[in-house]
C-alpha positions as CSV (number, residue, x, y, z in Angstrom):
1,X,152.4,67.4,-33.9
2,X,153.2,67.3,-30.2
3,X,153.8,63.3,-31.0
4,X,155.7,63.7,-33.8
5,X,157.9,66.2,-32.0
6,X,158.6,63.4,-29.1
7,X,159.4,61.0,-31.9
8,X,162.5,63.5,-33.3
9,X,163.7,64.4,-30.1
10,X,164.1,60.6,-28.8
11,X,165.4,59.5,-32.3
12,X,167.7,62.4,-31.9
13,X,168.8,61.8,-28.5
14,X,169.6,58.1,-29.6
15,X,171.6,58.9,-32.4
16,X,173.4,61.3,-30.3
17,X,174.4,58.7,-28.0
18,X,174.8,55.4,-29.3
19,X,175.9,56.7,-32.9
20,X,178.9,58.9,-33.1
21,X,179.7,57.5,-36.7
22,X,176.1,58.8,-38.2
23,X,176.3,61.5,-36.6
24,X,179.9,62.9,-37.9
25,X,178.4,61.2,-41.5
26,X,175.8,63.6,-41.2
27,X,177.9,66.3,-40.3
28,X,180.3,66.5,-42.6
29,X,177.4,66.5,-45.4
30,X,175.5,69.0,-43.0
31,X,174.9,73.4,-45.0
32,X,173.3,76.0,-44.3
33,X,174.3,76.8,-40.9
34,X,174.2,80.6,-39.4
35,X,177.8,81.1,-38.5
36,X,177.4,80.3,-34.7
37,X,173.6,79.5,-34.9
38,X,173.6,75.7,-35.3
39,X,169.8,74.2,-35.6
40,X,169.5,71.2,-33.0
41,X,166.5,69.9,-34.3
42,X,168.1,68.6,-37.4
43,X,170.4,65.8,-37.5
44,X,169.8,64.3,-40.8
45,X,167.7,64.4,-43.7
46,X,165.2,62.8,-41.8
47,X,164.4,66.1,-39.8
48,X,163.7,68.2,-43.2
49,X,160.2,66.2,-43.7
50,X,158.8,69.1,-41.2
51,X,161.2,71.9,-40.8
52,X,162.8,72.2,-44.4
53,X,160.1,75.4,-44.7
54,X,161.6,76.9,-41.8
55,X,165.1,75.9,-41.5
56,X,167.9,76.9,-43.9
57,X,170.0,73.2,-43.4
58,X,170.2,70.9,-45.8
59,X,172.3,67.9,-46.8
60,X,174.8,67.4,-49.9
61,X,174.0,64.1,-51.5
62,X,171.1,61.8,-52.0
63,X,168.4,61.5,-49.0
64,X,168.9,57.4,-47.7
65,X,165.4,57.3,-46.7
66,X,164.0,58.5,-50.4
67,X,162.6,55.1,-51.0
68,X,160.2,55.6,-48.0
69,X,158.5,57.8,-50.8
70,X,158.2,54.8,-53.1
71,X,155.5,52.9,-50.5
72,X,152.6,54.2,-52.3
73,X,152.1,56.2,-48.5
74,X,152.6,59.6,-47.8
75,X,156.0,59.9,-46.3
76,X,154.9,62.6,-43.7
77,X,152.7,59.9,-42.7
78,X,154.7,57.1,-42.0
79,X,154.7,58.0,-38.8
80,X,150.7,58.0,-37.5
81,X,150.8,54.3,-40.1
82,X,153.3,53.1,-37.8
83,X,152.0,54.3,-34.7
84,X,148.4,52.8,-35.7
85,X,149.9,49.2,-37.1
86,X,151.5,48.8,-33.5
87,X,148.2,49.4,-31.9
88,X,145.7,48.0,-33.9
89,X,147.3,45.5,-35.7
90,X,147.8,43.2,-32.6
91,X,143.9,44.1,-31.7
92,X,142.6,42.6,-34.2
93,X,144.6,39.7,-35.2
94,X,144.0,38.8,-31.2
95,X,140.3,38.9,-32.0
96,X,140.7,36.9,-35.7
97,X,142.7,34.3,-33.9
98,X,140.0,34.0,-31.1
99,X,137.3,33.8,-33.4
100,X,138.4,31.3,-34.9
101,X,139.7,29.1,-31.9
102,X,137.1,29.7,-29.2
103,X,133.5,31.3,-30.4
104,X,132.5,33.4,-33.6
105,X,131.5,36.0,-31.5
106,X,134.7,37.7,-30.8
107,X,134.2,38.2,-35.1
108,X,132.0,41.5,-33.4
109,X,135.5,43.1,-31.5
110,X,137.8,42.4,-34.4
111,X,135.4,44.6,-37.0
112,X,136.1,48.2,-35.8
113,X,139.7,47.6,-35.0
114,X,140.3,46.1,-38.2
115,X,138.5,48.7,-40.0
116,X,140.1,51.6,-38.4
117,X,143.4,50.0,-39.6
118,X,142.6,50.4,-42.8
119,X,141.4,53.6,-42.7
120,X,144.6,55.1,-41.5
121,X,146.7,53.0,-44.1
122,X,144.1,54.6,-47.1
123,X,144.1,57.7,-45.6
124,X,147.9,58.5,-46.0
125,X,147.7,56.8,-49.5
126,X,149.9,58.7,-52.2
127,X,149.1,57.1,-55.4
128,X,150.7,58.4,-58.7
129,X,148.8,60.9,-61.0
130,X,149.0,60.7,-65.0
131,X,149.8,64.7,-65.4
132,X,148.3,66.3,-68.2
133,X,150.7,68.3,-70.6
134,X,150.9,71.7,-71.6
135,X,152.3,75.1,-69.6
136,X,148.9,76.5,-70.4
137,X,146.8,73.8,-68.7
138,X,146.1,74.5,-64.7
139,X,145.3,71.6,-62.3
140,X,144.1,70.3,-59.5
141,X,146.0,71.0,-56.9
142,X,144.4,68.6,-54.1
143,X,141.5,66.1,-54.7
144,X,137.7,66.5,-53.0
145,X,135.0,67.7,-54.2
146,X,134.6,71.5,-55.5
147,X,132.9,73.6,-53.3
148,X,133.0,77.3,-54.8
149,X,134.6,79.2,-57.7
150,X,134.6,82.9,-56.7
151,X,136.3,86.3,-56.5
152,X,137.3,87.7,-53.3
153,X,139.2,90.6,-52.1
154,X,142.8,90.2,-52.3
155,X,144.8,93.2,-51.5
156,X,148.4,92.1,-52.5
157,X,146.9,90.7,-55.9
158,X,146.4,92.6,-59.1
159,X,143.3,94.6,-59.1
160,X,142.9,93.8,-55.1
161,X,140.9,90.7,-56.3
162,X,141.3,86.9,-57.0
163,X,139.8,84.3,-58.8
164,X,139.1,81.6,-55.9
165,X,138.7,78.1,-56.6
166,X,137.6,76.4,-53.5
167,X,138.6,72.3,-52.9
168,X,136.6,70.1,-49.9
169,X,138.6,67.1,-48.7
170,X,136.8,64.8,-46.9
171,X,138.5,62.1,-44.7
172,X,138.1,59.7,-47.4
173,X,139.9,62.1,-50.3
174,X,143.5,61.8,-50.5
175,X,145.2,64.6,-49.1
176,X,148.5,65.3,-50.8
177,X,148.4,68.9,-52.2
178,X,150.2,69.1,-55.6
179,X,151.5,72.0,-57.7
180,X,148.9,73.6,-60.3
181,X,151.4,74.4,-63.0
182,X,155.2,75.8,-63.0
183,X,155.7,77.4,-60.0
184,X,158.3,79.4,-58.2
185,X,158.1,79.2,-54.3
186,X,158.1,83.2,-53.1
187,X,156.8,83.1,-49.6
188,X,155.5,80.4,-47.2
189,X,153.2,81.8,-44.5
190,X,151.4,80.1,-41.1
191,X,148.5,81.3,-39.6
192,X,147.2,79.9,-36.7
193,X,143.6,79.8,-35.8
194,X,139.8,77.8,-35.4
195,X,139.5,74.3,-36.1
196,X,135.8,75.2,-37.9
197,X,134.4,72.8,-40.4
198,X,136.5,73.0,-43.6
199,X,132.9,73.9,-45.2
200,X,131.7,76.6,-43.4
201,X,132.0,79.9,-45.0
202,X,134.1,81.5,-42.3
203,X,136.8,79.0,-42.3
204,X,139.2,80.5,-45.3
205,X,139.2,83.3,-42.8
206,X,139.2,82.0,-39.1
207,X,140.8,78.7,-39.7
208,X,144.5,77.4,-39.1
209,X,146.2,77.5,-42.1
210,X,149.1,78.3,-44.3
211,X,149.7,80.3,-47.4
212,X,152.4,79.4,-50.2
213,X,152.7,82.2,-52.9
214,X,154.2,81.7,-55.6
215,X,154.7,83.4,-59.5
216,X,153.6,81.3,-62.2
217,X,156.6,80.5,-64.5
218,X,154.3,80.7,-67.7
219,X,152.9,84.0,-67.1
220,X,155.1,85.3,-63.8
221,X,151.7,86.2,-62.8
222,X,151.7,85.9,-59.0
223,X,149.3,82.9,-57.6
224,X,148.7,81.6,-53.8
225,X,147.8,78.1,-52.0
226,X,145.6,78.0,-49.4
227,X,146.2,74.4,-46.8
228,X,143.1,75.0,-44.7
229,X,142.5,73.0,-41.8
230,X,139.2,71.5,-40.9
231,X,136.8,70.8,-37.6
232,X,139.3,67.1,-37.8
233,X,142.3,67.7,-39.8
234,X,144.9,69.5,-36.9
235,X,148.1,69.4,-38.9
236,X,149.1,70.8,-41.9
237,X,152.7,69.9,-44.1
238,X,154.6,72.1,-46.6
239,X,157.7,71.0,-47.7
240,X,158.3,73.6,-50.2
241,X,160.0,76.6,-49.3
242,X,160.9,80.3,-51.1
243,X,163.0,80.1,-53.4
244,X,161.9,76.3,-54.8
245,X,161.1,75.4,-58.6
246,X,157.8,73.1,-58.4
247,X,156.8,71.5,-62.0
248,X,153.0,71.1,-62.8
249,X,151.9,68.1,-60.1
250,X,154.4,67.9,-57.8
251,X,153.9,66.8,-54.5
252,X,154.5,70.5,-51.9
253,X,152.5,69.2,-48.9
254,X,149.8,67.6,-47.1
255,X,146.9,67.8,-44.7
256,X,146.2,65.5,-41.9
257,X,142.2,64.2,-41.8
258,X,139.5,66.3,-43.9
259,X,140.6,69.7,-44.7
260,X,140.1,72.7,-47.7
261,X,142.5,73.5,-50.1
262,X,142.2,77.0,-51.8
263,X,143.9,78.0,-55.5
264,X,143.8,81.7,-55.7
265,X,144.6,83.1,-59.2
266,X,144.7,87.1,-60.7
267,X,141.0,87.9,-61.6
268,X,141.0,87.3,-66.1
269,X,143.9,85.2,-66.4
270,X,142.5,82.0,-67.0
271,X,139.3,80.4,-67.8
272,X,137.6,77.5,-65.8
273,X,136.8,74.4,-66.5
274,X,135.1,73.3,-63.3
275,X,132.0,74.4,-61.1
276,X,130.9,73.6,-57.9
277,X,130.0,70.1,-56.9
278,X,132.7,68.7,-58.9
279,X,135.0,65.8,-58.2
280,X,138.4,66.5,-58.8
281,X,141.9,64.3,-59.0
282,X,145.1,66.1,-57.5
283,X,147.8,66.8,-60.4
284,X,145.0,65.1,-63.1
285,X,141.9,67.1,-63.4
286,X,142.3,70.2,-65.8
287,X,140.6,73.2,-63.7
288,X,141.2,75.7,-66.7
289,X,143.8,77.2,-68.6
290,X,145.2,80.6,-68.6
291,X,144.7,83.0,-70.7
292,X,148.2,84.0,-71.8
């Protein structure tokens, strides 16, 4: 975070001072301003990747950078690709070029950089999901593997219970959270907290994380999102915020290296189709369907 933060502010501070022009185009597109409370970290629409949760601006018109989201790369991760492709990139293409000009043996330091390289680049992979039809159907909501189905005390759910389904996300899983079903955005909620392994049975509890509720539009049966953070994964997106229609699959936010993602349902509305130690697809495996 404390890199991406650095980013804005110099971008901003450029912009500022070499480019009156964007600025006033910006500007004059700019809502959503308390009268006399203007937001400084916001510019343009470039800004709303991480504050749109938390900030009421936003921009008339279409977003000039909405092809970044067309890279087959998570947009909110543009940034650590970048970052990496500066540093690594020249590592090992140094190495390549020197194995093959002076001795095979600089083959052993191009490995790990290379490697790495890719990892990032698949790791912030945001391929597109056949969505199953049907308002009834509920799905994934992240992929990973399963790692409980359960009910646990909820006291602001019906019945002071909720039907948990539980999502691991390892480091290899993509980690773009999508929309169940139909929602309507009623609450987004951070929590600070551990950095415990995302499958330890504390972490729902201890663990950094942040809640989106929500009411289902089938049912208008009230539903919550768990991002979890993990022992690796320090930084967790949401780009939705109250208020927001999300359709079944859509993209509402993502988590940075292994991580959990928790779907919390009412207890008897809907009927599983999963158990634990199951793979699962974001926005394309059915986890059950509700009830009515």
């Amino acid at each position: 975070m404390g890199l991406e933060e650095r980013w804005a502010a110099c971008r901003r501070w450029w912009i500022r001072n070499f480019f009156q022009d964007h600025l006033r185009r910006f500007d004059a597109r700019r809502m959503g301003d308390a009268r006399g409370d203007r937001d400084e970290r916001i510019i343009d629409q470039r800004d709303l990747k991480f504050l749109r949760p938390v900030s009421p601006v936003t921009f008339e018109g279409p977003d000039p950078w909405a092809w970044r989201g067309k890279l087959g790369l998570a947009r909110l991760g543009l940034g650590e690709v970048t970052v990496f492709s500066l540093l690594l990139g020249p590592c090992w293409i140094a190495h390549a070029v020197l194995a093959w000009t002076v001795h095979p043996a600089w083959w052993i330091g191009f490995a790990p950089f290379f490697l790495w390289h890719v990892f990032t680049i698949a790791f912030f992979r945001d391929p597109e999901r056949a969505i199953p039809q049907g308002d009834h159907l509920i799905v994934s909501p992240a992929d990973g593997v399963i790692t409980s189905t359960d009910e646990v005390d909820m006291p602001d759910f019906p019945g002071g219970k909720a039907l948990r389904v539980s999502i691991f996300l390892s480091v290899f899983s993509v980690h773009i959270n999508r929309a169940p079903f139909a929602i309507k955005t009623a609450a987004v909620r951070y929590y600070p907290g551990l950095f415990l392994d995302a499958r330890h049975a504390d972490c729902a509890e201890r663990n950094e994380q942040l809640w989106l509720d929500g009411l289902a539009a089938r049912n208008g049966l009230p539903i919550r999102m768990k991002q979890i953070s993990g022992a690796i994964a320090r930084r967790i997106v949401c780009w939705s915020k109250p208020g927001d229609n999300l359709t079944a699959g859509e993209r509402f936010g993502l988590i940075k290296f292994g991580s959990r993602t928790d779907l919390l349902l009412p207890v008897g509305s809907a009927t599983l189709k999963v158990k634990k130690g199951d793979g699962v697809w974001g926005g394309s495996t059915v986890l059950g369907e509700w009830k009515f």
